[in-house]
Every structure is written in C-alpha cells, then in structure tokens.
Wavefront OBJ file of the C-alpha trace (Angstrom):
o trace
v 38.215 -21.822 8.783
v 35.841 -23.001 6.098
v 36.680 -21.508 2.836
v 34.169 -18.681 0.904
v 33.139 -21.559 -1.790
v 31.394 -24.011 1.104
v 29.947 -20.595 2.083
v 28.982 -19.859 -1.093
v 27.196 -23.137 -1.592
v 25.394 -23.695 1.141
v 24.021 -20.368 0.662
v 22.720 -21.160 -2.788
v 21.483 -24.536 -1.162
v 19.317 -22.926 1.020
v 17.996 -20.232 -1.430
v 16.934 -23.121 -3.427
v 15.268 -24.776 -0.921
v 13.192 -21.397 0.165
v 11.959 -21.349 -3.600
v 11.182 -24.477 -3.184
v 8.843 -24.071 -0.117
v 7.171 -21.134 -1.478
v 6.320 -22.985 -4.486
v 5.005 -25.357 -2.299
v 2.770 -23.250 -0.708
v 1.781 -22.021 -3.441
v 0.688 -25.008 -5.040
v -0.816 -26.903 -1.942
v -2.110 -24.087 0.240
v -2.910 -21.455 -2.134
v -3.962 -24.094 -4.998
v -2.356 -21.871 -7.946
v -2.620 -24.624 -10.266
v -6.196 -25.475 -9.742
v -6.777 -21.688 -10.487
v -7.197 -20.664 -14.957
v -7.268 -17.993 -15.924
v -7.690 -16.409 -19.592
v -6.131 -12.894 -19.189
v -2.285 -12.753 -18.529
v -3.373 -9.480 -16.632
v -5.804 -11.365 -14.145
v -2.680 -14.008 -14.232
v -0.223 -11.396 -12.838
v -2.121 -9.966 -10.358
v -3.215 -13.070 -8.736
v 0.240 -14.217 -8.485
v 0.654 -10.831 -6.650
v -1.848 -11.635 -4.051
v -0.352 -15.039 -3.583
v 3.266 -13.757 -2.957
v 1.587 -10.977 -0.650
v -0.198 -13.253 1.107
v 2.653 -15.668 1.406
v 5.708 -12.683 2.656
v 2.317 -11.819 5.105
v 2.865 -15.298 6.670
v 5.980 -15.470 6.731
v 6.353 -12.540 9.093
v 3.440 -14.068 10.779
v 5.314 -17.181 11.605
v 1.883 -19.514 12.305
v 2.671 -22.955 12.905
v 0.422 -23.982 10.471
v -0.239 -21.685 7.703
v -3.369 -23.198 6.572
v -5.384 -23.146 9.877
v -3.907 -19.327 10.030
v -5.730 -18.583 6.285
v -8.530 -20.411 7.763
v -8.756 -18.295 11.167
v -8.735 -14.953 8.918
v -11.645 -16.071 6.869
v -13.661 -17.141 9.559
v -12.726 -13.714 11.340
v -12.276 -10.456 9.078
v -11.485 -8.329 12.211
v -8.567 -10.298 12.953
v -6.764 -10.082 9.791
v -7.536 -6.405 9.407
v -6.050 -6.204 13.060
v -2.723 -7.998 11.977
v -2.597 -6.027 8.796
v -2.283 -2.953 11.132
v 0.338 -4.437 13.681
v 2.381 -4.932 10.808
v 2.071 -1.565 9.129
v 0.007 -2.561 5.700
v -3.405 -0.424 6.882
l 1 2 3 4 5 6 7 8 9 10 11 12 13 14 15 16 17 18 19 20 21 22 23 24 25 26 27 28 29 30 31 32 33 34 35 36 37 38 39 40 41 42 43 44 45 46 47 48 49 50 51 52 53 54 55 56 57 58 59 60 61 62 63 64 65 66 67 68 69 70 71 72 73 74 75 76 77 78 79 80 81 82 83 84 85 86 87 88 89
C-alpha cells in the first residue's frame, strides 16, 4: 500500500500542474498580458471574466478551446444556448 506522503505529493503535483494550464490559457488563449489596463478595478474584473470564461470551458470539455471561443463569437445563439444547459441564464 503506498503510504499518505506519495499521496500527498502527487496530489500537490498535479494541483501545480492545473495552475499551470490555466495560466496558460490565460496567457495564450485569452492574451491577459497583451491586455493594460490603468484601473486596478477594470484589472479585477477582467480577470473575473477570464476565470469565468475559463471554469465555462472546462465543463465544456472542447477539444480545442480556441476554435470553441471562436464558434461562440461567430454564433451568439449558441453560447447563450450553452449558458442555459449549464444553468448560468
């Protein structure tokens, strides 16, 4: 039986790693650093928007998460569609 600290660690491994990925899509997908802003208000509320949109695809589970951004700016309907299947409208 593997002992609690192997458990333990791998565990904080993979937290890392998620952190890591959302930061990630954050940066590449989203472009947060390519975005200034002056007011830390503005600041905070954008980041808001990013981590909303990013839980939104992760419960959305595209295979590519760009192309899915993509899709729902071409076609309004279809994001307000998913935002009902999954409860936000």
């Amino acid at each position: 039986m593997k002992n609690s600290t192997d458990f333990e660690l791998a565990h904080a491994i993979r937290g890392h790693w998620t952190v890591e990925v959302n930061n990630h899509i954050r940066d590449v997908t989203l472009k947060e650093d390519q975005q200034r802003t002056i007011k830390t208000a503005i600041t905070q509320i954008l980041a808001t928007c990013r981590t909303f949109v990013i839980n939104l695809l992760n419960k959305l589970k595209p295979v590519n998460k760009v192309a899915q951004l993509e899709l729902f700016s071409d076609n309004f309907d279809t994001l307000i569609d998913w935002l009902k299947v999954v409860g936000f409208l």
